[in-house]
ZAMARGU-4260 file (C-alpha; in steps of 0.2 Angstrom, whole numbers, plus 5000, padded with zeros to 4 digits):
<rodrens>
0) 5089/5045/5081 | 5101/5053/5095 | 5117/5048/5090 | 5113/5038/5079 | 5127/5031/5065
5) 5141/5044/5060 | 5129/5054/5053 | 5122/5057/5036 | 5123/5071/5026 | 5108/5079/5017
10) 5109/5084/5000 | 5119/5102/5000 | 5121/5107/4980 | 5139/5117/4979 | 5141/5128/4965
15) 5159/5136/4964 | 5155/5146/4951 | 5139/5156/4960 | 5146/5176/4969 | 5136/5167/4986
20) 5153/5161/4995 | 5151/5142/4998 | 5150/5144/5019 | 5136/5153/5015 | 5128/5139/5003
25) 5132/5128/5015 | 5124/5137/5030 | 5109/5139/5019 | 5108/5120/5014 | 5109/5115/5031
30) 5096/5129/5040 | 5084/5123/5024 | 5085/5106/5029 | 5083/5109/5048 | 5067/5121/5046
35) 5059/5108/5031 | 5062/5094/5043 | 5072/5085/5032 | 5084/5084/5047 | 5077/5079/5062
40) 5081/5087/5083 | 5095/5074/5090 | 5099/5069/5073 | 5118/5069/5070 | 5127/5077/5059
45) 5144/5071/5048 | 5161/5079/5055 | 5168/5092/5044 | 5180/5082/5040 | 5172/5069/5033
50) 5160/5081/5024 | 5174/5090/5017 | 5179/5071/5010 | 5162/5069/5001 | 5161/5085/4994
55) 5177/5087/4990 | 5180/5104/4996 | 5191/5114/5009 | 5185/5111/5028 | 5189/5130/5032
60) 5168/5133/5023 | 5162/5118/5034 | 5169/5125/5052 | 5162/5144/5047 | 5145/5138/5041
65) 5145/5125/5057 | 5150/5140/5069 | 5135/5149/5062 | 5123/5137/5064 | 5128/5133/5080
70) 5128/5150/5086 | 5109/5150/5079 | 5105/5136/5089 | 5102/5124/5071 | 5116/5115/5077
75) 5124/5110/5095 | 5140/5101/5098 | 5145/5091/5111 | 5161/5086/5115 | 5166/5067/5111
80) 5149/5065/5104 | 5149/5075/5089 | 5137/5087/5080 | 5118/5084/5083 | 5104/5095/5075
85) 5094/5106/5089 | 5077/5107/5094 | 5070/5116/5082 | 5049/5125/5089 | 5038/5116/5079
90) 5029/5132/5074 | 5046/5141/5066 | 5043/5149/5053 | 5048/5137/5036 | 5063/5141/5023
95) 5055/5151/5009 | 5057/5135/4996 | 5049/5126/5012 | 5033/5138/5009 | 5034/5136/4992
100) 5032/5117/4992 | 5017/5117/5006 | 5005/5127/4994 | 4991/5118/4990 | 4994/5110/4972
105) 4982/5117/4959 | 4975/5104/4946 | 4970/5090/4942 | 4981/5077/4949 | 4977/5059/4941
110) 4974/5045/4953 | 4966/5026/4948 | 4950/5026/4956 | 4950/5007/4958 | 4957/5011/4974
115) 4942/5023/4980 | 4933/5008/4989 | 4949/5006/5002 | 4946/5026/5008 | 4928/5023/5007
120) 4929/5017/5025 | 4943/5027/5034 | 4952/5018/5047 | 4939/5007/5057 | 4938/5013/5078
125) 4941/4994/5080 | 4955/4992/5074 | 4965/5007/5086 | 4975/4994/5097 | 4982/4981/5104
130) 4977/4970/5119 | 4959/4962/5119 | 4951/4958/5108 | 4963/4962/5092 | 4957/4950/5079
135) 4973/4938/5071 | 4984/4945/5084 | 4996/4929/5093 | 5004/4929/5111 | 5019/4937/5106
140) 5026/4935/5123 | 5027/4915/5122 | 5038/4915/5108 | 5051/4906/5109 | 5063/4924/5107
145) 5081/4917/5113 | 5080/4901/5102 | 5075/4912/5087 | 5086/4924/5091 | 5101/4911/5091
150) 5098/4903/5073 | 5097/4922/5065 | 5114/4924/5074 | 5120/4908/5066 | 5114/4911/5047
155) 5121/4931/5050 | 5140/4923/5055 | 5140/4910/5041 | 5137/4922/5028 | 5154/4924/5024
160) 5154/4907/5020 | 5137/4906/5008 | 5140/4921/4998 | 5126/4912/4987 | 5113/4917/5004
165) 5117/4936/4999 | 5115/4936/4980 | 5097/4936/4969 | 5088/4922/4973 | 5075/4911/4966
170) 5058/4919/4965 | 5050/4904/4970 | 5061/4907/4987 | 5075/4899/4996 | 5078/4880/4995
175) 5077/4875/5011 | 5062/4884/5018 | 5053/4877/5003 | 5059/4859/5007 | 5054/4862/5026
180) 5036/4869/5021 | 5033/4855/5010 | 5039/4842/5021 | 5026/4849/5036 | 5013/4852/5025
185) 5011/4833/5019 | 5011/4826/5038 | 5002/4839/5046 | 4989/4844/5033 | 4987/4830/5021
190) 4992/4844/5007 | 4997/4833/4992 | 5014/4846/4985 | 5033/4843/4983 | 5045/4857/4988
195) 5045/4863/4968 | 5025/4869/4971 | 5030/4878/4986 | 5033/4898/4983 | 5038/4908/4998
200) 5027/4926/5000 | 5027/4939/5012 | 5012/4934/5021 | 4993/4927/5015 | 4989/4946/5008
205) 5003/4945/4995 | 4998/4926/4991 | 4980/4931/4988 | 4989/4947/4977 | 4998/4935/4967
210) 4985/4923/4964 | 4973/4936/4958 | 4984/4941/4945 | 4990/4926/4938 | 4973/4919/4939
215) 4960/4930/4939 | 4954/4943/4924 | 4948/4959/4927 | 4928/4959/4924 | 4926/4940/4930
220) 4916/4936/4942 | 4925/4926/4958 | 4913/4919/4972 | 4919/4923/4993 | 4910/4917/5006
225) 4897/4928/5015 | 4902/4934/5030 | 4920/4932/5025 | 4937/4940/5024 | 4937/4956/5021
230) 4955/4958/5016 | 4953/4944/5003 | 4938/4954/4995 | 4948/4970/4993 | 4961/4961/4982
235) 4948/4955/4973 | 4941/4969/4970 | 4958/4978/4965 | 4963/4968/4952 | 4944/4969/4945
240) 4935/4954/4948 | 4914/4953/4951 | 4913/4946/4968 | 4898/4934/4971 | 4894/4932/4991
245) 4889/4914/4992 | 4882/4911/5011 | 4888/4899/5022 | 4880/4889/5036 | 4883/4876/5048
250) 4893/4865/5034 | 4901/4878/5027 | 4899/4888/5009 | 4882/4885/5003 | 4891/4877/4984
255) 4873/4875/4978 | 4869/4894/4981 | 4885/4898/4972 | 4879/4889/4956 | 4863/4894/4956
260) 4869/4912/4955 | 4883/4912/4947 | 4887/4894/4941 | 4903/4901/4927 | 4912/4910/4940
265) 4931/4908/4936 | 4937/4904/4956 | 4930/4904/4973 | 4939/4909/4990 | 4935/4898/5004
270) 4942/4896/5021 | 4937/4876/5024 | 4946/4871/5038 | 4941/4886/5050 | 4928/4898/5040
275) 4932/4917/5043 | 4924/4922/5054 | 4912/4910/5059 | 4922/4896/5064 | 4911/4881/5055
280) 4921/4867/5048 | 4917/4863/5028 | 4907/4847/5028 | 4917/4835/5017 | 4899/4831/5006
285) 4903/4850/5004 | 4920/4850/4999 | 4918/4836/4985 | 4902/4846/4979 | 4914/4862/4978
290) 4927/4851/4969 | 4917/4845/4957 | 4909/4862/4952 | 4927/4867/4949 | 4932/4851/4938
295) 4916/4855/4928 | 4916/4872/4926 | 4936/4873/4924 | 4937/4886/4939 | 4951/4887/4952
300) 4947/4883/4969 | 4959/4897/4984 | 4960/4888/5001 | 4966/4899/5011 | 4973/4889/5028
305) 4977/4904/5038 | 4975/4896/5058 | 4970/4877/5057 | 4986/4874/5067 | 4977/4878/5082
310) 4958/4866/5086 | 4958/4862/5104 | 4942/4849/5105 | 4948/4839/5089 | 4962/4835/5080
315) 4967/4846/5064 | 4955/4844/5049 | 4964/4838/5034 | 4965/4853/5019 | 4952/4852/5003
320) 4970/4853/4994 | 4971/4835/4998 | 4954/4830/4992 | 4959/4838/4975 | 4963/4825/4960
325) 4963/4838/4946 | 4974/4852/4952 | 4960/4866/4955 | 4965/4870/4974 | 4977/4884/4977
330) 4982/4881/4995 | 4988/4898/5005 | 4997/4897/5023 | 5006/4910/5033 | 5016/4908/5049
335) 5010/4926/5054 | 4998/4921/5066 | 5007/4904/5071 | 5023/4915/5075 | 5022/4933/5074
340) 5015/4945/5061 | 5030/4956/5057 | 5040/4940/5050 | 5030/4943/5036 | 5032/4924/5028
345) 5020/4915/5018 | 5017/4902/5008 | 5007/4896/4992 | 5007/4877/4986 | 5004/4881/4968
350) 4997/4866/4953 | 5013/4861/4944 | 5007/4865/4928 | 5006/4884/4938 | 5022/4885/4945
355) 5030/4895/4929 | 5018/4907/4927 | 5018/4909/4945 | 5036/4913/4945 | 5037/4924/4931
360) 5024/4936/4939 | 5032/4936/4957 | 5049/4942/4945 | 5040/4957/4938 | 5034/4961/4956
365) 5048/4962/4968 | 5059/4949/4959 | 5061/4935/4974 | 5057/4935/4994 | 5071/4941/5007
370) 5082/4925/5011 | 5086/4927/5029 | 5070/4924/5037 | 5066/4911/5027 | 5082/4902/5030
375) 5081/4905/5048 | 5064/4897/5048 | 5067/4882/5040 | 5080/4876/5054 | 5066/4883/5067
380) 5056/4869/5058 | 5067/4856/5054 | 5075/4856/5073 | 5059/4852/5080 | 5057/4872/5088
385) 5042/4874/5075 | 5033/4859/5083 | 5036/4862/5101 | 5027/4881/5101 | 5013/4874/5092
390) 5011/4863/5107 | 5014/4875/5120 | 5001/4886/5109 | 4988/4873/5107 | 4987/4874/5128
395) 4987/4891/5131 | 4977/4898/5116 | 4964/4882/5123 | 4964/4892/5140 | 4961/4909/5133
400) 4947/4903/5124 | 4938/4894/5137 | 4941/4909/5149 | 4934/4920/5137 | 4920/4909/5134
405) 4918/4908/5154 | 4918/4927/5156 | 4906/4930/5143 | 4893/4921/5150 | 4896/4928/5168
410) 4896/4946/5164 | 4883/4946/5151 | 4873/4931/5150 | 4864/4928/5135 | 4867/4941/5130
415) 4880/4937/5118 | 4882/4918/5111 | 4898/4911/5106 | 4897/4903/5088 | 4910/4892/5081
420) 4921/4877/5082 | 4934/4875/5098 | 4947/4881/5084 | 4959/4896/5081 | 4962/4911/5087
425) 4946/4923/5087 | 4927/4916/5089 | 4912/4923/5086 | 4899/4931/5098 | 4882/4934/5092
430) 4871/4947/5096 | 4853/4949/5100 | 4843/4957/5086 | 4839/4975/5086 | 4858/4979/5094
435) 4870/4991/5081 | 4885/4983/5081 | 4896/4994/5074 | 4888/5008/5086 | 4894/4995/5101
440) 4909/4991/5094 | 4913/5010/5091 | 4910/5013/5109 | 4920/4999/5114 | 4937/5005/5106
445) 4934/5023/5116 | 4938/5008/5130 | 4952/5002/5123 | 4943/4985/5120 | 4945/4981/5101
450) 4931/4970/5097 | 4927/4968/5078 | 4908/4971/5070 | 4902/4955/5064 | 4892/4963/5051
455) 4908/4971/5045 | 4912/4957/5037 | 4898/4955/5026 | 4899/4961/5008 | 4881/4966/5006
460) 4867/4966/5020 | 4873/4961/5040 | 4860/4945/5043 | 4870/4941/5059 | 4876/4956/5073
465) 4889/4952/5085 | 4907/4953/5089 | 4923/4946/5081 | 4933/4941/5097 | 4953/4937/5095
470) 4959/4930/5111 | 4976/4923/5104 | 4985/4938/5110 | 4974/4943/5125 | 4977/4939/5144
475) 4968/4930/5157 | 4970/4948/5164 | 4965/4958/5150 | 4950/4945/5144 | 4941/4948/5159
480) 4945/4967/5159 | 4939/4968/5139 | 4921/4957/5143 | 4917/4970/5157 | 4920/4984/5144
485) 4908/4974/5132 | 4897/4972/5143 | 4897/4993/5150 | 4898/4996/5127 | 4882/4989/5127
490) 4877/4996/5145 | 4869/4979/5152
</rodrens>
């Protein structure tokens, strides 16, 4: 924070009524602030005269309660730079309203317990790092940073000139990004959705939070593939659904399962294209089965698309979107794991007989999605830049995986088998039986290899052990550094 800004006041209450003189207010709004870390070491501080300015008071109490603090050593001041806090011993002794506020609160504190389940777990050794094998994490390093970094220059100087860019906007999300989105979606993945169904969304995780809500009642019961995502489950289980684990096999979900256990189930999560986290394909005799339950049984079908962009032995697979005739598919795309996952940008293509509803609730949750990004994005699609990484991706994610593949089969035989389609950006490895794991996986992270439990993924009991493998962000470097430490996690 060293030098950071002009500096920024904390709050410092004057009373000019209270016998304390206000230097000495002043000195002990500041030393409070200092000691409770509310002000942090190198942190600057305003100038007394522009303090002075905001609290509309003489500076002659500002210069004496800044000499004192200064001479404390609260405060040192260098000359040309201004005023900065000082570093403060970690294990001084707090202001006495400090104490007061760190004592233990007594009583009962009310909490909903619905979000019990998301401690339940604590934070998962796996998921410590980055490098091999982070799961859904892209090579941020090929992006293309100058090119991006040109079109947010050019939306940021022409703001002057849209003013409209800097108001509220629409809470389906900006114009342009939507016609873009629209325009890919229909030639690259047969989705069937006009720029009006398109709603902009701060990644999948948001989606599948807004699509619970509008669509999903509190006590009903929602099938999700088994093994499957684990982040979809949780906001399942937030807004209060039933969750029903339907297996999947070498086709994909098991649809006859799902009605033979729970045939009035109001929706059903699937990840068709690329199954999460085996990597299957849905067959399409299964896809037309699973649209038909849904046209009888008047559920919604959630088809979350979340890295289809990338199959490296066979061209895309069209969506199930685009098999749909009765407006039951709720299609769900991010660009977190095609670009990077800090852009935060999503999208859902919502039935048109939705798109109200939809918009009504994304008002009363954070009123409409940032506009920058999203313009900035639509002209990285629209100028072909989208297009070109996806390309350049395609080759070196297809590298990655074949390495990876390569280096498991060197370093640990048979030992662990890769499952799945040539597709995405993780693959499976399975286990032989009688091996924990999550035991292995533990040991792993303490290697600073991040290799996901594939029985972590399963809602009730594991019937498959192995390792979730992300290579998408991973080096030729680092794969064969990260197999060797697979291989010494489970000492072969």
């Amino acid at each position: 924070m060293r030098g950071a800004g002009s500096g920024i006041a904390p709050v410092l209450p004057v009373d000019r009524r209270s016998s304390v003189p206000v230097y000495r207010q002043l000195y002990d709004g500041f030393r409070a602030a200092i000691l409770e870390r509310r002000l942090r070491a190198g942190q600057r501080i305003p100038s007394t005269r522009a303090l002075a300015l905001e609290l509309r008071i003489s500076r002659l109490p500002l210069l004496n309660a800044y000499e004192q603090l200064v001479a404390e050593g609260y405060l040192v001041s260098r000359t040309g730079s201004g005023t900065f806090v000082a570093s403060v011993p970690a294990n001084t002794p707090p202001a006495d309203r400090a104490a007061a506020r760190t004592k233990p609160v007594r009583g009962r504190r009310p909490v909903s317990r619905d979000t019990d389940f998301l401690l339940a777990g604590g934070t998962e050794p796996w998921l410590g790092g980055w490098g091999a094998f982070r799961v859904s994490e892209p090579a941020v390093d090929r992006f293309p940073h100058e090119t991006w970094s040109r079109l947010v220059g050019r939306h940021a100087r022409t703001q002057r000139t849209r003013p409209g860019n800097l108001r509220y906007g629409d809470a389906m999300g900006h114009a342009a990004f939507r016609e873009a989105v629209a325009s890919y979606l229909r030639t690259a993945r047969a989705v069937r959705c006009e720029a009006d169904q398109v709603m902009a969304v701060s990644g999948s995780q948001q989606a599948l939070q807004l699509i619970a809500r509008v669509l999903v009642d509190p006590g009903s019961a929602v099938w999700v593939e088994e093994p499957g995502y684990a982040g979809a489950r949780a906001v399942l289980r937030l807004r209060g659904a039933r969750l029903v684990p339907v297996p999947v096999d070498d086709e994909g979900l098991v649809v006859s399962a799902g009605i033979a256990h729970c045939e009035k189930a109001s929706a059903a999560y699937v990840t068709p294209s690329h199954q999460y986290p085996l990597g299957m394909v849905m067959s399409v005799s299964r896809r037309l089965q699973l649209l038909d339950w849904a046209r009888r049984s008047g559920a919604w079908i959630v088809e979350d698309d979340y890295d289809s962009e990338y199959r490296y032995g066979s061209p895309p697979i069209a969506s199930l979107q685009g098999l749909d005739s009765d407006s039951r598919v709720i299609y769900v795309g991010t660009f977190s794991k095609v670009l990077f996952p800090s852009l935060r940008l999503g999208y859902v293509v919502v039935p048109r007989d939705l798109v109200g509803r939809f918009a009504a609730v994304r008002d009363a949750t954070d009123i409409f999605p940032a506009t920058l990004p999203q313009a900035v994005l639509a002209d990285f699609i629209l100028e072909g830049h989208f297009a070109r990484h996806l390309r350049r991706m395609r080759a070196l994610y297809a590298e990655r995986r074949a390495a990876l593949v390569s280096g498991l089969r060197e370093e640990l035989g048979g030992a662990l088998e890769p499952v799945g389609d040539e597709a995405g950006m993780h693959l499976v490895a399975r286990l032989a039986k009688g091996i924990d794991d999550r035991a292995a996986a533990a040991r792993a992270a303490r290697r600073d290899v991040w290799a996901m439990p594939l029985s972590s993924c399963y809602l009730g009991r594991a019937k498959r052990r192995g390792f979730v493998l992300g290579f998408g962000g991973t080096s030729r470097a680092e794969i064969s550094r990260g197999v060797r430490g697979l291989r010494d996690a489970l000492a072969l």
